[in-house]
N, C-alpha and C positions, 0 to 999 in steps of 0.2 A: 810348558810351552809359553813364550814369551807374550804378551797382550798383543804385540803389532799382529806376529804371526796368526794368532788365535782370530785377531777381527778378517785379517787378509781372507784367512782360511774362510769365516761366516760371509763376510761379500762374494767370493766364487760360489759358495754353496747357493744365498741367495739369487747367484746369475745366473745358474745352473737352470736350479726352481724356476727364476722367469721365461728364461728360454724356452725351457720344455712345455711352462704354461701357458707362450706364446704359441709355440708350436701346434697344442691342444687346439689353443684355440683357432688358431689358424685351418686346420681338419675340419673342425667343428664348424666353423664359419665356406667352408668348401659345399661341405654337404648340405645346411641349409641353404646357401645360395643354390644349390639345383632345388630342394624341395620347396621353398619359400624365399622366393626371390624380392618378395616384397620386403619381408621381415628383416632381410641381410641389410637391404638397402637403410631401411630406418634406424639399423644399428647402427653404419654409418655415419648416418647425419648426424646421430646423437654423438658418435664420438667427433667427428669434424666440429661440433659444437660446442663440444667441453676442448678442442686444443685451442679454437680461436679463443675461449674465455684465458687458457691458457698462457697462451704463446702471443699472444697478438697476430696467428698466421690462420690461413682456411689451410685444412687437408687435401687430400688427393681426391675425395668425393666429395668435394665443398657443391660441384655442380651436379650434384643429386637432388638439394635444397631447389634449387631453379628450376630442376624437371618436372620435381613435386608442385611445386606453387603453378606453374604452367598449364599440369595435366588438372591442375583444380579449376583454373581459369575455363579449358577448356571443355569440363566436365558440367560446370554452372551455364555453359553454352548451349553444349549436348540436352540437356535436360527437359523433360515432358514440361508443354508450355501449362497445365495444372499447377507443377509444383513451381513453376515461376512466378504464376501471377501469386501464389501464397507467399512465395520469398516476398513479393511486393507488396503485397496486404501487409504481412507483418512490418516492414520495414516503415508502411504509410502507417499502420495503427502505432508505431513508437514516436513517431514521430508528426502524430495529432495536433498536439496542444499547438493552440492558436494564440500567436503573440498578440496584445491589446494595441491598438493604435495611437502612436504615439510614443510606443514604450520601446519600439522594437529599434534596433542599429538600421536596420534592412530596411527600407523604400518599398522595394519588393515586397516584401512580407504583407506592408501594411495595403498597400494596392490588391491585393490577391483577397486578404479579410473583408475592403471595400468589396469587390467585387460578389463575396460570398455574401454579404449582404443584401446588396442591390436583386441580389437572384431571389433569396429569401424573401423578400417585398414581393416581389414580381408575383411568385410562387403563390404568397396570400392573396394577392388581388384575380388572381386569377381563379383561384378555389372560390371567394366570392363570385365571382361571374358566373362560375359554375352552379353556384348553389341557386343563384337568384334565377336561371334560366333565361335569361336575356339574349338572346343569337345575334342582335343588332351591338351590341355593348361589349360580346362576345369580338365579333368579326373586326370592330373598331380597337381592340386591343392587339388583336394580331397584325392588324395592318401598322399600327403603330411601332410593332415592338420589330417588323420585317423593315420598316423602315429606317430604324435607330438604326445607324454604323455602330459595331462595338467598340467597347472602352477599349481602352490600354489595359491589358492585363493577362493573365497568363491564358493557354489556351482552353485550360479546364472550363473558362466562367462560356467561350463560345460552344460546348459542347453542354453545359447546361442551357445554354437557352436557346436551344436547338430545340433540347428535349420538351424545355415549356412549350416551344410552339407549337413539335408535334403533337402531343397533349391537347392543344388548346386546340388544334385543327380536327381531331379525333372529336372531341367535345361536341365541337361546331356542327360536325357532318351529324354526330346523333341527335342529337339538339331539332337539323332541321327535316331529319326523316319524321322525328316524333312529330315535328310544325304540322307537315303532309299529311300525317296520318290523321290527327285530330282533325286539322281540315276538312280532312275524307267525311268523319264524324258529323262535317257543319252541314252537310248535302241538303238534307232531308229541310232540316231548319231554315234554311237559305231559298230552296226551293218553293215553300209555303209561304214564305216573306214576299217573294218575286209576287207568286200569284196573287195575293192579297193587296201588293200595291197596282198592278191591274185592276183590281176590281176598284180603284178608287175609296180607298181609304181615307178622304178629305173631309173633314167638315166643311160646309161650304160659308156657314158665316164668320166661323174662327178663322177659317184657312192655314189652320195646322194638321200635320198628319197625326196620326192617333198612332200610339205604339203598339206593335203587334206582337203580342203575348201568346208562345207555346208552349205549352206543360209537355214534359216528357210523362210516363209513368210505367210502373213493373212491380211485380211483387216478388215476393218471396218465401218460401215453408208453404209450398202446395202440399208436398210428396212424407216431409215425416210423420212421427206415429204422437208423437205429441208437440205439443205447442201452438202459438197463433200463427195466424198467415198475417204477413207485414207487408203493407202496399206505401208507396211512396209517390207524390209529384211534385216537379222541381219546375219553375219556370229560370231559366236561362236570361244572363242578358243578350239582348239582340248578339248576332254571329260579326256583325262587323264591329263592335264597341267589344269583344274577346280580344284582349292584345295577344297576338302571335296564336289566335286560337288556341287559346286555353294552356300553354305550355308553362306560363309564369305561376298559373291558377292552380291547374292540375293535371301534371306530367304523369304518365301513365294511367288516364282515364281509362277503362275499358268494363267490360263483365263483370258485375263483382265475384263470381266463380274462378276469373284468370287475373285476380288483382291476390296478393297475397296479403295476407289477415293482417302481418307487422303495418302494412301500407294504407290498407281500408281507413283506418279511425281517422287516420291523420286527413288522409283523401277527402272524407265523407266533411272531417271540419273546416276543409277549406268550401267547399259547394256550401256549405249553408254559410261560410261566409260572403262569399260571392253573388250567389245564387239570388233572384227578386223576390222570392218568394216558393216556400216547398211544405208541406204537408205531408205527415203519418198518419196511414189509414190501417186499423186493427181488427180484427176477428178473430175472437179466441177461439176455444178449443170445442168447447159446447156447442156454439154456433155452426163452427166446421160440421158439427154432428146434426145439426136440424138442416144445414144448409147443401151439404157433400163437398167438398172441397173445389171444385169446380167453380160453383157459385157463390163460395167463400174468399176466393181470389178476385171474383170480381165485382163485389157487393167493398172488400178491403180498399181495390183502387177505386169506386166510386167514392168513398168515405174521405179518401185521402185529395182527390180532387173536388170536393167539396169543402173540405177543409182549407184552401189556399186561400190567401190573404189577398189575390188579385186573380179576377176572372180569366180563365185562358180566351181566345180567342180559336184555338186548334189543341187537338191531343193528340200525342205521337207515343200508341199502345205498343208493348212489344206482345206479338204473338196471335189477340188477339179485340175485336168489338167490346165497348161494353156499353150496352142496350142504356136505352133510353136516358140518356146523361144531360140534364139540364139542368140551367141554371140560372137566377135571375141576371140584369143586366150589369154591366162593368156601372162601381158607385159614382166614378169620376167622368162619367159621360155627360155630354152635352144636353141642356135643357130641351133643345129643338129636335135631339133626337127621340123618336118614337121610344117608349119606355112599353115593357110588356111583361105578367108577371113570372114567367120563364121565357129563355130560350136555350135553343137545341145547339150544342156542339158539336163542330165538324171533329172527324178525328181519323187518324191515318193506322191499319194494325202492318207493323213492321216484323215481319218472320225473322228470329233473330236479332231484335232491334236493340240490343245491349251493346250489342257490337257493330250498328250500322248508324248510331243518332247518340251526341253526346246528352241530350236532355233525360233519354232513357237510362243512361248508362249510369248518367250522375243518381237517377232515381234509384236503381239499383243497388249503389255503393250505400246510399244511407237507409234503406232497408235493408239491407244485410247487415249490417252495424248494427241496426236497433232491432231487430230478431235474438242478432248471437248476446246481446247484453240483455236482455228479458231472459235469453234461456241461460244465461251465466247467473242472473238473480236467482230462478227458479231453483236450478243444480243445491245455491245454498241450505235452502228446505229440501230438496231428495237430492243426496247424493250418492245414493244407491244406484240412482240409474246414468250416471258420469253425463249428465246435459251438458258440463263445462266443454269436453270432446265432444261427442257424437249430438250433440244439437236437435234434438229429438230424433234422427233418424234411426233406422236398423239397424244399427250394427250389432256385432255378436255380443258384446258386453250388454248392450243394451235387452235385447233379446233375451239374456239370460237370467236377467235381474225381472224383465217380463213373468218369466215362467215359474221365478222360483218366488217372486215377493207379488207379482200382480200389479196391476198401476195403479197410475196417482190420480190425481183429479184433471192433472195437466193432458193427459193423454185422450188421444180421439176414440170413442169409444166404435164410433163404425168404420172405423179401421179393422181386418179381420185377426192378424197378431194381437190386438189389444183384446177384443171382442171375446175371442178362445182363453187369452190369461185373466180374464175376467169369470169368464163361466167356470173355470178349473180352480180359481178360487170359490167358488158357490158353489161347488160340486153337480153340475149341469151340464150337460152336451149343446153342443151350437149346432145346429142346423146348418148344412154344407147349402150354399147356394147353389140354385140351379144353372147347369147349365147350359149357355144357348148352343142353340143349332141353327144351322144355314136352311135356311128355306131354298128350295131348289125353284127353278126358274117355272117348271112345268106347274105347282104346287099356285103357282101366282095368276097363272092366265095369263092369256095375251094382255099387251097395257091397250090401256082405252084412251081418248080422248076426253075433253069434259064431257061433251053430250054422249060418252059410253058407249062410242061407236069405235071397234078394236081400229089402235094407230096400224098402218103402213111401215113396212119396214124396210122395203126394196125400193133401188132408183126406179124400177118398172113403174111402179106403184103410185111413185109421187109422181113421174111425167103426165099418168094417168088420172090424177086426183081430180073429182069433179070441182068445179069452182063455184063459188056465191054466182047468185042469182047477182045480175047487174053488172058482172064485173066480165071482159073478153067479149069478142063476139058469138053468133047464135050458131056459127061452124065447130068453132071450135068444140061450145060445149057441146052439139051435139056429139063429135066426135070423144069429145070424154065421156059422154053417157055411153055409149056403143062399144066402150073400152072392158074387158071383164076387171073385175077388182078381186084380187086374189087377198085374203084376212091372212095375218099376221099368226 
């Protein structure tokens, strides 16, 4: 067979072959377009793709490419506003970096970095205001910055300094609840002030007024099983020379049961900064034992108001009296005033006064500071019994280290958990105390009067009560003698 025929013949066979593998294909592509009508379409595109690289021409499904790109458009539309704002996070996180001013083509650019800065100043000056607790300094920033018209700049910097100002208004309003409340604190202090300048508090040859000095006081460690009881008195400066009542001094004054321990130390160093003058009064553990705890709390605040560097003029107890408190007279007093070698101090007991008088409260905060750091010393020689935590009281660790090792020298011995791990170490029994019973009313008798004549108990009784001799006329009492008098 000649070569022309031979190749003739391999081109038909080749056309043959294409045909029928167009054909194939053609089927093939039928039935996937029912079962996967996505798939047909992208085979499509891809071949529309390779004839334009082709041919320089689109195919018959060239507008498949435009459905797709559209249905994409419309899909980044449709889509949960979640994964939007994350398309937008990411796209703002790639494109962060901040051009240097000066460096950038854009005007814009560098206006927007100005701006990101001016915020950042803003931003620290106002965290200082914050920290300094100033509400006047405060309130003067805000009106300042409500004032300023904003720059030229994008709208981002006014949506920040929207937010500084809520911030800084938020601030302000707690700032001036905390003012009130401390104020509430200055009552009692204010109160004694007032009266005191009634009485005439003037020298009369100086003709100055004398400054009028109240000790708060309080103690602390009545109730645990070891350690000392810690009493404390703080003289305050006057309530009107307090700027902002006490808010720059010490924000969050209160109990030191409701102040939390991270806050105390630092609390307690500003009042002894501040404060005119303050005293630690101490009664250890022995004592508590000769004394009973009761009168070791208050023998502690006597100690500690004697201890102050300027006489009080008034004490302001929380809870209760404490007897017989004297003291010689203020050093810096006038020659002309009567000097005497003690005198007796007024003193007000405030039920709750930790939380009703800042003089108390401050007192409070630096004995409880200086209790937990004696029993933090302590813990260092036994730390068997965890004093670092439980501060001598009962707790179960404590308790248990009681029973199994006995105490220490630190511990109150007439206390009755100590007293028992004490005897069980000495292998002895404790005596249970006795205990009381109610006396019943019958058991008592009628009550009597001083002269032992049983009291009257009925209105009948008193209308009918004879009267002194001297006192009414001679009708009446006869008619109270003629009266029967029925005993109690």
């Amino acid at each position: 067979m000649p070569p022309q025929a031979r190749s003739r013949r391999a081109a038909a066979s080749a056309a043959s072959a294409s045909i029928s593998e167009a054909y194939d294909l053609t089927r093939r592509g039928a039935r996937l377009e029912e079962k996967a009508p996505k798939a047909v379409k992208r085979n499509r595109e891809v071949a529309d793709e390779a004839e334009v690289e082709t041919n320089g021409k689109p195919g018959e499904h060239c507008e498949g490419a435009e459905m797709k790109a559209k249905q994409k458009r419309q899909g980044s539309q449709n889509a949960s506003p979640k994964r939007r704002a994350t398309s937008k996070k990411t796209t703002k996180s790639k494109a962060k970096a901040t051009p240097v001013l000066g460096t950038s083509e854009d005007p814009g650019e560098e206006i927007e970095t100005a701006a990101g800065d001016e915020l950042s100043g803003a931003a620290k000056e106002l965290s200082t205001l914050i920290s300094q607790n100033d509400v006047g300094a405060l309130e003067s920033w805000i009106a300042q910055e409500e004032a300023t018209s904003p720059s030229v700049g994008p709208k981002t910097k006014d949506k920040a300094t929207e937010a500084l100002l809520k911030r800084a208004k938020k601030e302000r309003d707690l700032m001036v609840k905390e003012r009130n409340r401390l104020a509430k604190l200055l009552h009692y202090e204010r109160a004694i002030v007032a009266s005191a300048k009634l009485e005439e508090h003037v020298e009369e040859e100086v003709g100055e007024v004398e400054p009028i000095y109240i000790a708060g006081t309080d103690e602390v460690g009545v109730g645990p099983l070891a350690g000392p009881i810690v009493a404390c008195a703080v003289i305050l400066p006057s309530p009107s020379s307090i700027p902002d009542s006490g808010l720059r001094w010490w924000k969050g004054l209160d109990d030191s049961k409701r102040v939390h321990k991270s806050k105390r130390a630092e609390m307690a160093q500003s009042i002894k900064e501040h404060a005119l003058a303050w005293s630690v009064g101490i009664v250890e553990a022995k004592e508590v034992d000769e004394l009973n705890n009761y009168q070791g709390s208050i023998e502690a605040m006597r100690r500690a108001i004697e201890g102050l560097a300027i006489r009080p003029d008034h004490l302001l107890v929380d809870a209760r009296d404490i007897p017989d408190v004297r003291l010689p007279p203020r050093k810096e007093a006038v020659a002309s005033r009567k000097k005497e070698d003690e005198e007796e101090i007024g003193q007000t007991a405030l039920i709750s006064g930790d939380r009703l008088s800042q003089s108390i409260a401050a007192a409070s905060i630096i004995a409880k500071v200086t209790r937990d750091a004696m029993m933090d010393t302590i813990h260092l020689s036994y730390p068997e019994y965890n004093f670092l935590e439980n501060k001598g009281y009962g707790t179960a660790h404590h308790m248990k280290a009681l029973r199994e090792i006995g105490p220490c020298p630190h511990h109150r011995f007439s206390f009755r958990p100590v007293a028992e791990a004490q005897a069980k170490l000495e292998g002895r029994e404790v005596t249970p105390p006795k205990k009381r019973t109610k006396k019943s009313k019958a058991d008592d008798g009628p009550k009597k009067d001083a002269e032992g004549k049983p009291l009257l108990t009925t209105l009948t009784n008193w209308l009918t009560l004879p009267w002194k001799k001297g006192e009414g006329d001679a009708k009446d009492q006869g008619q109270a003698d003629a009266a029967p008098v029925v005993e109690a």
